[in-house]
C-alpha positions in Angstrom: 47.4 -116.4 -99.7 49.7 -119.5 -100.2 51.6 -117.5 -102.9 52.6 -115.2 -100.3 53.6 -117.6 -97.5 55.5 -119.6 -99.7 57.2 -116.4 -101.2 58.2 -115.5 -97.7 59.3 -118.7 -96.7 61.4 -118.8 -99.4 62.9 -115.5 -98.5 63.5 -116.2 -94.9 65.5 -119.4 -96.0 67.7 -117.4 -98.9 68.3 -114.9 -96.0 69.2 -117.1 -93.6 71.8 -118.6 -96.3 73.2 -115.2 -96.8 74.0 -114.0 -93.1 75.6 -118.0 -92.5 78.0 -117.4 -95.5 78.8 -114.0 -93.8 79.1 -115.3 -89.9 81.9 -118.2 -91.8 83.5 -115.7 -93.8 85.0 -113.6 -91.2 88.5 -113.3 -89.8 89.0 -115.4 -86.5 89.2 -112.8 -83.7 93.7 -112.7 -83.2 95.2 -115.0 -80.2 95.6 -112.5 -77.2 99.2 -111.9 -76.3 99.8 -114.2 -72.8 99.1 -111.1 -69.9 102.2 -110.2 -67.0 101.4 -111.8 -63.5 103.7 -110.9 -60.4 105.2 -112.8 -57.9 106.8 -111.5 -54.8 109.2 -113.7 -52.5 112.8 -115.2 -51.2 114.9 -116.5 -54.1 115.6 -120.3 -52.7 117.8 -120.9 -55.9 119.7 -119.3 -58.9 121.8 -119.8 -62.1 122.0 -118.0 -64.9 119.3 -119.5 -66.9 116.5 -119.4 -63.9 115.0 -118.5 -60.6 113.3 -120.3 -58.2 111.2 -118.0 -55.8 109.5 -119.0 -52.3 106.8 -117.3 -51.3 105.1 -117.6 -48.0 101.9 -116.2 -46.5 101.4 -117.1 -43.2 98.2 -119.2 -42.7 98.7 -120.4 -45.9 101.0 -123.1 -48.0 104.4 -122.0 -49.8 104.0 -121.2 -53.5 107.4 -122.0 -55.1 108.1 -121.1 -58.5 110.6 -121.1 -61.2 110.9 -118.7 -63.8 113.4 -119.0 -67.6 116.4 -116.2 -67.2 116.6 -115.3 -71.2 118.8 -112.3 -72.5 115.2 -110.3 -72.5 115.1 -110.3 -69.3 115.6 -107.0 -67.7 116.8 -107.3 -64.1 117.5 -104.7 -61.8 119.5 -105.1 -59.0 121.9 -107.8 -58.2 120.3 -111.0 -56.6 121.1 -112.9 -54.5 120.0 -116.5 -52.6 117.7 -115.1 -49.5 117.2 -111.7 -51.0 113.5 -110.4 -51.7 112.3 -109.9 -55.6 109.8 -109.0 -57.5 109.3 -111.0 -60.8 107.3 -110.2 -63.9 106.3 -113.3 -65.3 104.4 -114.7 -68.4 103.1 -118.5 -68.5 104.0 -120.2 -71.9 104.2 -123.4 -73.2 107.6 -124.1 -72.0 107.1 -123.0 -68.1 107.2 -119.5 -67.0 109.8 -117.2 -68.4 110.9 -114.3 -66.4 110.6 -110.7 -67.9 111.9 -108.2 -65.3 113.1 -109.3 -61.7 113.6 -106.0 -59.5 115.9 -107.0 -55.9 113.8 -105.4 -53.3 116.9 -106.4 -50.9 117.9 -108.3 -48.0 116.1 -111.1 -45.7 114.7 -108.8 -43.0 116.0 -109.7 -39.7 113.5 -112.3 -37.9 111.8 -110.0 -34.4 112.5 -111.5 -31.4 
C-alpha cells in the first residue's frame, strides 16, 4: 500500500516536471501589428510633415489630433485648412502616424 502511494507520488511530481519544461519551452505568442482607427473632422492645421484634425460632436468636447505625414502615406484628394477628411491612423511610439487621408471636401455652409 505505501509502495504504491509513494510510486504514484513520485510519478505525479516527474510529470508535473515534464509539462513545466514544456509550458517554458514554447515560442512567445508574436507582438500583434498596432490595428487602423479612424478619425473624421476639420483640418485646423497642415504642413507637409502633419495634420492636425478637429473634431466636434455636439454635446460633447473637441477631440483634436495630429497625425505624422510620411512618404507612405496615401492621400487622396487635395487638402486643404477647413476642408473635411477622413484619416487612417495607427498609434506608435512616436505619436500617431497618418496612413491614408481621403478629402471628403469643403466646410458645409453654416444653416441659418
Amino acid at each position: 500500500m505505501n509502495v504504491r502511494l509513494l510510486l504514484s507520488g513520485v510519478i505525479s511530481v516527474l510529470l508535473a516536471f515534464a509539462s513545466a519544461n514544456r509550458l517554458h519551452g514554447q515560442d512567445p505568442a508574436p507582438a500583434t501589428p498596432p490595428h487602423d482607427q479612424f478619425l473624421a473632422g476639420t483640418i485646423t492645421a497642415l504642413s507637409a510633415t502633419s495634420i492636425t484634425v478637429t473634431r466636434t460632436v455636439m454635446g460633447k468636447e473637441s477631440t483634436v489630433r495630429t497625425f505624422a505625414i510620411t512618404s507612405a502615406t496615401e492621400i487622396k484628394g487635395k487638402p486643404k485648412v477647413d476642408w473635411r477628411v477622413t484619416v487612417r491612423f495607427v498609434s506608435e511610439e512616436g505619436g500617431d502616424r497618418a496612413v491614408r487621408i481621403i478629402v471628403r471636401g469643403p466646410p458645409q455652409p453654416k444653416k441659418q
